[in-house]
C-alpha positions as CSV (number, residue, x, y, z in Angstrom):
1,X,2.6,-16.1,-30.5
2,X,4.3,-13.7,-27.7
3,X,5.9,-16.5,-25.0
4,X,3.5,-14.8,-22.3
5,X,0.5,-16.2,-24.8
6,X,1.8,-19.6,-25.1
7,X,2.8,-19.6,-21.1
8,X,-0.5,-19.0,-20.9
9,X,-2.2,-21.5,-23.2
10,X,-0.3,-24.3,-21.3
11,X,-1.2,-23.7,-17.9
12,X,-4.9,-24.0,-19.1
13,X,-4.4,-27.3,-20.7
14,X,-2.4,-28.9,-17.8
15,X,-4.6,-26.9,-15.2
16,X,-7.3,-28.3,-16.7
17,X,-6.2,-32.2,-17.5
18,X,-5.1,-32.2,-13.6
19,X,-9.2,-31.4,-12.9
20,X,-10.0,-33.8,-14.9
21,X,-7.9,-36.8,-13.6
22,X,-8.0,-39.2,-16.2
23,X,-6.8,-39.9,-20.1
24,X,-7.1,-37.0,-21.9
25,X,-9.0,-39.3,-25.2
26,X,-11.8,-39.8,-22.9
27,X,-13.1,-35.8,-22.5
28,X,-16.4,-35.3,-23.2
29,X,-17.7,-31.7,-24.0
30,X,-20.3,-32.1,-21.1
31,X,-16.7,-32.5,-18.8
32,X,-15.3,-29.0,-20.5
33,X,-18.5,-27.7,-20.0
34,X,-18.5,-29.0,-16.6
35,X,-15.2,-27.2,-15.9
36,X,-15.9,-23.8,-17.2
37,X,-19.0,-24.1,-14.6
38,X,-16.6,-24.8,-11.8
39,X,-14.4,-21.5,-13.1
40,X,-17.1,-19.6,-13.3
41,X,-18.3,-20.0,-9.5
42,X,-14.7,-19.3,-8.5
43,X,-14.6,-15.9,-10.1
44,X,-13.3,-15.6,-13.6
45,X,-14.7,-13.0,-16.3
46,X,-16.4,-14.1,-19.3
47,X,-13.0,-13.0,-21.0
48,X,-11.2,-15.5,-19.0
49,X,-13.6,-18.1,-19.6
50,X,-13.3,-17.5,-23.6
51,X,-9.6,-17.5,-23.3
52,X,-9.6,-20.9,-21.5
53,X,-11.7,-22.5,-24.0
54,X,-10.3,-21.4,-27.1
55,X,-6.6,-22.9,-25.0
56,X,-8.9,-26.0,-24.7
57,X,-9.7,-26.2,-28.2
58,X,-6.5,-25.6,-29.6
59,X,-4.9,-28.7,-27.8
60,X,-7.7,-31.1,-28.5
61,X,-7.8,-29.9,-32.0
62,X,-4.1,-31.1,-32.3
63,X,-5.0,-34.4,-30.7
64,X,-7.3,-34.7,-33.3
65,X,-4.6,-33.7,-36.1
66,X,-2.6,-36.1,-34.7
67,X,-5.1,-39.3,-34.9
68,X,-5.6,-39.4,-30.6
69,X,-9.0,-38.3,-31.1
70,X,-11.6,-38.3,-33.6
71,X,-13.7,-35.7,-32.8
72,X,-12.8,-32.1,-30.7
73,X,-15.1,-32.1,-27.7
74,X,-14.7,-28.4,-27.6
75,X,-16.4,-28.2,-31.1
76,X,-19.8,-28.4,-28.7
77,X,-19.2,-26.3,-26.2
78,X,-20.6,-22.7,-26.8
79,X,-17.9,-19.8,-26.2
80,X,-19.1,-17.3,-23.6
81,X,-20.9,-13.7,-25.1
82,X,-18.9,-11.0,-24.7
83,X,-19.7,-7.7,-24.5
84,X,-17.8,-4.5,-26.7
85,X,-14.8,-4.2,-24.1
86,X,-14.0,-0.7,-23.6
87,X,-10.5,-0.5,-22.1
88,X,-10.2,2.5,-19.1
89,X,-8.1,5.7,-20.0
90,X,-6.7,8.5,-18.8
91,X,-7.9,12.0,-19.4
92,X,-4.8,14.3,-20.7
93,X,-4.4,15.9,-17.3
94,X,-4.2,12.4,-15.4
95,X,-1.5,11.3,-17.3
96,X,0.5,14.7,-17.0
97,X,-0.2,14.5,-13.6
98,X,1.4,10.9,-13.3
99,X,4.3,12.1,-15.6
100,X,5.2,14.8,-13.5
101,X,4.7,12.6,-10.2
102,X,9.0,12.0,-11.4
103,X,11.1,14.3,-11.9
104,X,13.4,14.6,-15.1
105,X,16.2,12.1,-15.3
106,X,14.8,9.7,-13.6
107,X,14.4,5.7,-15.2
108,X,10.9,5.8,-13.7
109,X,10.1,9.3,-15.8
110,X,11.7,7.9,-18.9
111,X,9.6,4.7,-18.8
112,X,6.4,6.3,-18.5
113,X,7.3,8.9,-21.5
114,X,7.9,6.1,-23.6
115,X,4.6,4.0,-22.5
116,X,2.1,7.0,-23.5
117,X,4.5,8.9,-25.9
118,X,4.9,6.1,-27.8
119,X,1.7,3.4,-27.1
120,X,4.3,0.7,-26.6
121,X,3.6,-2.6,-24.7
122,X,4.9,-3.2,-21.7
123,X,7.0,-6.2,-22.8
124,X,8.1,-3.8,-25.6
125,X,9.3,-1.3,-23.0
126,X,11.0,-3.8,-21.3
127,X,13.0,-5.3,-24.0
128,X,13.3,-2.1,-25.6
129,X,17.0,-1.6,-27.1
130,X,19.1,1.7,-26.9
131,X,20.5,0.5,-30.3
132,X,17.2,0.8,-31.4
133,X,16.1,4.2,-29.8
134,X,17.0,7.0,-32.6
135,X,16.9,10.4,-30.3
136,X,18.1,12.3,-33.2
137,X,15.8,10.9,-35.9
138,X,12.7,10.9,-33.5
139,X,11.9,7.6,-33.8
140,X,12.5,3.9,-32.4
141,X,12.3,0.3,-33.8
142,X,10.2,-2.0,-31.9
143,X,10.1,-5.5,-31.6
144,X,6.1,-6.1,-31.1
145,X,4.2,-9.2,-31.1
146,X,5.3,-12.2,-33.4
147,X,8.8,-10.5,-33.3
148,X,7.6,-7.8,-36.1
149,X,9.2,-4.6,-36.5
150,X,7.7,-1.3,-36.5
151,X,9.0,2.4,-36.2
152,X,7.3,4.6,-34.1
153,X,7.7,8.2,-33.7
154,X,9.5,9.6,-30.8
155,X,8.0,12.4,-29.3
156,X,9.8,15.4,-28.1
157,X,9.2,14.9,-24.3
158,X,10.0,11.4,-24.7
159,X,13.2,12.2,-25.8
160,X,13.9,14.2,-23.3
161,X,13.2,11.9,-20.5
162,X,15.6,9.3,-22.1
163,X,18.4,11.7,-22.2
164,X,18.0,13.3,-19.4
165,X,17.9,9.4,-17.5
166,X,20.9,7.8,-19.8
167,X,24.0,9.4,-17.8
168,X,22.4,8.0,-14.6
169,X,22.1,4.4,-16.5
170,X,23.2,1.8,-14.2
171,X,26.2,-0.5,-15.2
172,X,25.0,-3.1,-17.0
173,X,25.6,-6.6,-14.4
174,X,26.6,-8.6,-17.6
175,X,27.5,-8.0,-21.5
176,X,24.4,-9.7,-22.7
177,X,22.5,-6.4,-20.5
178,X,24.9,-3.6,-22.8
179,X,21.8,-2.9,-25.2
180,X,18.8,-3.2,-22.3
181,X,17.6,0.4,-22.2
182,X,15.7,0.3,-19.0
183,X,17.6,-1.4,-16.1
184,X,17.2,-2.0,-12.4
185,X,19.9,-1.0,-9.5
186,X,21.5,-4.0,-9.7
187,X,21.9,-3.4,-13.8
188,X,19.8,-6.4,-14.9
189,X,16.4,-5.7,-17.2
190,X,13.1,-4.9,-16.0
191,X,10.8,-7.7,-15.9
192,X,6.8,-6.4,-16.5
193,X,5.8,-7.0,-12.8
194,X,8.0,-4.5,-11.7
195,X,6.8,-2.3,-14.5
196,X,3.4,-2.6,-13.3
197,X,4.1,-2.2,-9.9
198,X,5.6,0.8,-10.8
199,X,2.9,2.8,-12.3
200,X,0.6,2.0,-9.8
201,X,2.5,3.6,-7.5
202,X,3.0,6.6,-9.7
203,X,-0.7,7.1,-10.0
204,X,-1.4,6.9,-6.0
205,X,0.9,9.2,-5.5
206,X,-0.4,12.0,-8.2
207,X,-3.7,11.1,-6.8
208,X,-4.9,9.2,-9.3
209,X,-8.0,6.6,-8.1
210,X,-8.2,4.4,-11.0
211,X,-7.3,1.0,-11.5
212,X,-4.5,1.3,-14.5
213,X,-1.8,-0.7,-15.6
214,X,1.0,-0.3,-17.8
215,X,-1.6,-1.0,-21.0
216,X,-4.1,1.9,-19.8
217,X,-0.7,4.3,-21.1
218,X,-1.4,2.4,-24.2
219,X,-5.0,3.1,-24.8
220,X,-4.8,6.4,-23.8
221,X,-2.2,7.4,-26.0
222,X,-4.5,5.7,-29.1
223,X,-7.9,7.1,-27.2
224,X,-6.4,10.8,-27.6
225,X,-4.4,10.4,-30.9
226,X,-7.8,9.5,-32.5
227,X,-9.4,12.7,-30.5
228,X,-7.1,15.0,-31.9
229,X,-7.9,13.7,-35.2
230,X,-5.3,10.8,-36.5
231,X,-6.2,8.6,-38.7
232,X,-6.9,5.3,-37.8
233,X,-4.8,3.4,-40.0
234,X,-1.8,5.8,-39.1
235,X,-3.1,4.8,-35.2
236,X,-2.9,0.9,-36.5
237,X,0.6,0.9,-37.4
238,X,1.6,2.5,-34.3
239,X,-0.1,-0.2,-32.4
240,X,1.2,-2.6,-33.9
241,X,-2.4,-3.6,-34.5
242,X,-2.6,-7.0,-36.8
243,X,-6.2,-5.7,-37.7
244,X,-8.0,-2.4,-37.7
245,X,-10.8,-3.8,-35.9
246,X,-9.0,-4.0,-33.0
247,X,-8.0,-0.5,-33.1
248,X,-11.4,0.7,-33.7
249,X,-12.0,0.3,-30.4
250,X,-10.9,3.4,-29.8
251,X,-13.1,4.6,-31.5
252,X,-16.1,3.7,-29.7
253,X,-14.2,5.2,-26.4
254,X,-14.3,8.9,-28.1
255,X,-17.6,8.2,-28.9
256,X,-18.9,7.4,-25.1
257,X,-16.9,10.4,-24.0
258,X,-18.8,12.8,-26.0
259,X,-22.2,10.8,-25.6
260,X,-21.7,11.3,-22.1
261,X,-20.5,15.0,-22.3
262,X,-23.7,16.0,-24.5
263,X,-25.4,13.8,-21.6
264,X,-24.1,16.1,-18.6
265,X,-24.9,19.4,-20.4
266,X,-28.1,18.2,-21.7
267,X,-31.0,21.4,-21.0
268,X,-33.4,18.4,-20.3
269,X,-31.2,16.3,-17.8
């Protein structure tokens, strides 16, 4: 798993063995059960909640691997029902308009190229190589999730905005930064947070009143890919998908958009 997943696995487990108080060997499920009440009152989505038990069940399922328990109080504990989550997008001309919020040769503009030209993660973006960025070729080799490779085409405008922003590259602050793509001012790499921050502020200013995040780049690059026609396995492997169902997603978010279109222009609405 990505460290961010396993940062976040532990902080469940000791969050959750510092509510409790006592020796872990003694949970009950009515006490997990107990605690997922309590989260719930303070706010968390159903998503949340199912991410906190399945961290739950994990550790106690080692505990009982290991002989500390016999039975995994989490076995009796019903995961929350989710709902088909359909991730927001961008229409075509929302994300031109945040691309063109930046003008040409700047890190910002480059960034956002490669985040919708490319459907990268932004931890991919962030620890994305210039030794792995082929501008001639059209293509660069990312370092997804459980440190896979992939190659993903490199779009025109993409390619552009990376070398149009290269001769204004920062020095790197240290030899270890030589190969960091994106920098900051002081010539260190960008951490996510500041990638984050970053698009936000992008989309305010080309007057774009959604909540988005580096990710919504992400599904709308697969969201209009798979409207222009793409395949969906072709839309996998870009994605770095470790299954298709995941990707079809996507396709149910083409689907509302034209149930909703016929909906609008409907002679009986």
């Amino acid at each position: 798993m990505s460290p961010n997943t396993v940062a976040s696995y532990c902080h469940d487990v000791e969050e959750f063995l510092e509510y409790f108080g006592g020796n872990p060997r003694n949970v009950k499920a009515a006490d997990i059960t107990a605690y997922l009440g309590r989260k719930t009152d303070q706010g968390i989505s159903k998503r949340s909640s199912a991410r906190l038990l399945s961290s739950l069940r994990s550790f106690f399922s080692w505990c009982v691997e290991e002989g500390e328990m016999k039975v995994n109080p989490c076995d009796r504990v019903e995961s929350p029902k989710l709902g088909k989550y359909l991730p927001a997008v961008l229409s075509v001309d929302e994300v031109t308009a945040i691309l063109e919020s930046l003008p040409l040769g700047t890190r910002d503009r480059a960034i956002l190229e490669v985040l919708y030209g490319c459907g990268l993660r932004v931890s991919e973006v962030a620890s994305l190589k210039m030794s792995r960025v082929y501008l001639d070729d059209g293509f660069v080799n990312v370092i997804g999730k459980g440190n896979k490779q992939r190659l993903v085409p490199l779009g025109e405008m993409a390619a552009d905005a990376i070398k149009a922003y290269i001769p204004a590259r920062p020095v790197p602050a240290a030899p270890a930064y030589d190969d960091y793509l994106f920098l900051n001012k002081f010539g260190k790499p960008l951490s996510r947070v500041s990638i984050f921050n970053m698009v936000k502020t992008q989309a305010m200013a080309a007057g774009v009143n959604k909540e988005i995040s580096p990710h919504t780049f992400r599904h709308s690059f697969a969201t209009h890919l798979i409207e222009n026609g793409a395949d969906l396995r072709i839309v996998q492997e870009m994605l770095g998908h470790e299954s298709i169902l995941t990707t079809e997603i996507y396709t149910h978010i083409d689907s509302s958009t034209w149930h909703r279109s016929i909906l609008e222009h409907h002679p009986r609405r």
